[in-house]
N, C-alpha and C positions, 0 to 999 in steps of 0.2 A: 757720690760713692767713693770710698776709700781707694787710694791706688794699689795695687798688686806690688809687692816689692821682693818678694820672693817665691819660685815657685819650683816643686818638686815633681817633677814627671816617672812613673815608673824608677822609683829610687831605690835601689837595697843600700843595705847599710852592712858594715862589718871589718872583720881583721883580715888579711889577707884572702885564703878561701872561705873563712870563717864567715858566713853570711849568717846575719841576727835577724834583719827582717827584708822583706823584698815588695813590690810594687807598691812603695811608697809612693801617691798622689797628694801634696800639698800646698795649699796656698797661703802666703803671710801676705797679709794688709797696713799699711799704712796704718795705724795705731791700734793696732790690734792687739790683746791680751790675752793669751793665753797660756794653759796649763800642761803640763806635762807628767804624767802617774804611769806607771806599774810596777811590778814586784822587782825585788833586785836581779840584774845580769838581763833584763828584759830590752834592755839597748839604750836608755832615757840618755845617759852622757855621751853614748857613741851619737847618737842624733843629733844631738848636740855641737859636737866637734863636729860632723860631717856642714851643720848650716857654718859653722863658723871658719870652715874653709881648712882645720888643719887636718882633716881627715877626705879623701877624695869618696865620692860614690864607688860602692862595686859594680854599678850599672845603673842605668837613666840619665836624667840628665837634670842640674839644676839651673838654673838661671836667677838671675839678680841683679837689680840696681846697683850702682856703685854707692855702696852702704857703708855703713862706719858703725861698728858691734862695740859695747862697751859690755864685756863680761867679767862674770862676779863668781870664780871657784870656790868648792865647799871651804869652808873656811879653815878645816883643822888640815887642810895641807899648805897652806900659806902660814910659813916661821920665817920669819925675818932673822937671819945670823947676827945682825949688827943691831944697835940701837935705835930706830928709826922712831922718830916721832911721827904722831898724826899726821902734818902736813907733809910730811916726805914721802909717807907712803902713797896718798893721793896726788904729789908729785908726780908721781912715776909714771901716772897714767898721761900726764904733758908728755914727759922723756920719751914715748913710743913713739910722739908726732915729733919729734927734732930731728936736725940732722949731728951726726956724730959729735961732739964735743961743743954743741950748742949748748948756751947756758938760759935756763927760764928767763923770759920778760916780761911786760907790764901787764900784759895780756893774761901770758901763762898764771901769774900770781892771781890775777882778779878773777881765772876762772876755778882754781881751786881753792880761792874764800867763798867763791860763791856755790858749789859744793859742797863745801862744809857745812855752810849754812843751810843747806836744801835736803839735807840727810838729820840736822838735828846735834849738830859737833863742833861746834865751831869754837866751843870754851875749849875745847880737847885738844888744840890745834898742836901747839907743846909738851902733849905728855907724852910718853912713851907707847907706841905700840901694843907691846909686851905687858906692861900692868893695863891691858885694860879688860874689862868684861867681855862676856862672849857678845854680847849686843852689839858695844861700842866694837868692836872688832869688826862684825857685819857690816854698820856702817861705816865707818873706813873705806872696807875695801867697796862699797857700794859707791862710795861718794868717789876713789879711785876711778872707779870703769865710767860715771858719770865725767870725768874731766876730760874725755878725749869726745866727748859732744857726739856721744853714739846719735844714731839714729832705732837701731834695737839694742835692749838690756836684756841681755841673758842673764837668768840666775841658777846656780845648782845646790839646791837643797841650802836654802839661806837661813831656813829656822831650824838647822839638825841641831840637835844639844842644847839648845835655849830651853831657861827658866819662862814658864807661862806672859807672865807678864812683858817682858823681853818679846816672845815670840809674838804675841797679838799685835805689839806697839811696830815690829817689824813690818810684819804682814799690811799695815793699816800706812808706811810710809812708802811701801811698794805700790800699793793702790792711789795714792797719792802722786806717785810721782808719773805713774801712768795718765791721771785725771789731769795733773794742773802742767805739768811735759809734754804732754800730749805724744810719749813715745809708745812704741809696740816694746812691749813685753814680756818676758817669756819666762816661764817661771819650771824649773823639775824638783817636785816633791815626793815623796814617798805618804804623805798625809796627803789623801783625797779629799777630805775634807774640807783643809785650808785652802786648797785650788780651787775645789767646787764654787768655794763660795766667795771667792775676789776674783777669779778669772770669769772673761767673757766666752773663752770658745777652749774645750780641754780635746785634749790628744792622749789615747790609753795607747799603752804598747806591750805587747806580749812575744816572744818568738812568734813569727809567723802570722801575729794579729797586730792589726793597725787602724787604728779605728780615729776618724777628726771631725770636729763641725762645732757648731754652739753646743753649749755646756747642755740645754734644756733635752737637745735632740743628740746627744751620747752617751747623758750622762743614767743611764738604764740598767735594771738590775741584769739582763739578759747581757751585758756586755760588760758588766762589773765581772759577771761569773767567769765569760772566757778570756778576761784579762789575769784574775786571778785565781782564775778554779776553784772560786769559792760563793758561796751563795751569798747577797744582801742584800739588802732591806733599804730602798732608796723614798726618803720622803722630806717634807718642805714644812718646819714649823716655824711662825713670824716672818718668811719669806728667806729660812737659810736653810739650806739641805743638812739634813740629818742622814748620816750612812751608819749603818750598823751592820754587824756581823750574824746571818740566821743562825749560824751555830751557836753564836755567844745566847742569843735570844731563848734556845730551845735549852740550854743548861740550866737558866735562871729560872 
C-alpha cells in the first residue's frame, strides 16, 4: 500500500474571514494522481496554495511529510522581462535549492539536461523563451518545477489556451511522467473531461461542496450537478468517459 504523504483533517480554506469551503477531509498517497474541477471562484487555486504551504488553513489541521512540491502556474502569468532562454528558465528551478550567490555545478547542469530531455525540449535548450509556442512554453516551465526533484507536481490549468494538438500531446506527457516518475500528481482543470480521463482519483469543489475518492466512485451525474448546478450526462465509450451537457442534449 501507498504511504500517506499528505493529510487534511477538517480543513477550510479561504482569504482572511473569507471562507470558500470548510471540513475539508483529505488524503494524498504516495504516487497518486489526481484531479482537480469546478466552476470558477469555486476555490480549485486557493486549494492549492493552501497544500503548498503559501497560504495557511483557516481551520484544521494539515500534516505532511517533509516533501519537496515542484509547481507549474497558469502559464500566461509567467512573462519573463529579460531574455531568457530555455535553459535558464529551467535553471531557476536549481537557484530555489542554493544558497545566496551560489553558482550551478555539475550536478545542477545534468539535472536540467535531464529535464529537458523528460519533457520533450531539449533541441530548445538556446532559444528564447519568449518566441516560443504556447506548448513549448508549458513545457519549459514543467521541466522547471521538475528540476528541483519534487516529490508532488502541481499543475494549474496546463492546457488553458492550447491548440488541440498541443493540448492532447500535453496531457499525454503529464501521464507519462506520472507512469514512468512514478511521482503523485496533481492536476486543476476547468475541462472535466481531460481529468476524467488521465487522472486516477478527482476532487470536485463547489462553495461549500467537496467531494474526493477514485474517479469511478465521484465521478456521478448527482455530483456533477451540485458542483456545477447543472445537469449531465456521464458515460464510458471505448473505456473514456464522455461528459455532456443535458441541456446542450435537449436543444439538439
Amino acid at each position: 500500500m501507498n504511504k500517506e504523504i499528505v493529510k487534511l483533517k477538517d480543513v477550510s480554506i479561504g482569504y482572511g474571514k473569507n471562507v470558500i469551503i470548510s471540513g475539508i477531509n483529505l488524503t494524498i498517497y504516495d504516487n497518486d494522481f489526481i484531479g482537480i474541477v469546478g466552476p470558477n471562484g469555486a476555490g480549485k487555486t486557493t486549494l492549492l496554495k493552501t497544500l503548498l504551504g503559501s497560504l495557511k488553513p483557516l481551520a484544521g489541521k494539515i500534516e505532511k511529510a517533509s516533501l519537496r512540491f515542484g509547481y507549474v502556474p497558469q502559464r500566461d502569468i509567467v512573462q519573463p522581462l529579460l531574455p531568457y532562454t530555455v535553459y535558464d528558465v529551467v535553471m531557476m528551478g536549481r537557484f530555489s535549492l542554493m544558497k545566496l550567490f551560489q553558482y550551478p555545478g555539475k550536478t545542477d547542469k545534468e539535472i536540467v539536461e535531464e529535464c529537458l530531455k523528460s519533457v520533450g525540449i531539449y533541441f530548445l535548450r538556446h532559444n528564447n523563451y519568449n518566441s516560443l509556442s504556447g506548448g513549448q512554453r508549458q513545457r519549459t516551465l514543467i521541466a522547471r518545477a521538475l528540476a528541483v526533484k519534487p516529490q508532488i507536481l502541481i499543475l494549474d490549468e496546463p492546457t488553458n489556451g492550447m491548440d488541440t494538438p498541443s493540448h492532447y500531446s500535453l496531457l499525454d506527457l503529464i501521464k507519462e511522467l506520472h507512469d514512468n516518475q512514478k511521482l503523485t500528481v496533481i492536476i486543476v482543470s476547468h475541462l472535466l473531461s481531460d481529468v476524467a480521463n488521465i487522472t486516477k482519483k478527482l476532487i470536485l469543489l463547489e462553495r461549500n461542496f467537496f467531494q474526493a475518492g477514485d474517479i469511478e466512485d465521484v465521478l456521478s451525474e448527482e455530483n456533477l450537478r451540485k458542483t456545477y448546478s447543472s445537469n449531465f450526462l456521464v458515460t464510458k465509450v471505448d473505456e473514456e468517459y464522455v461528459i455532456t451537457s443535458k441541456h446542450k442534449e435537449q436543444q439538439t
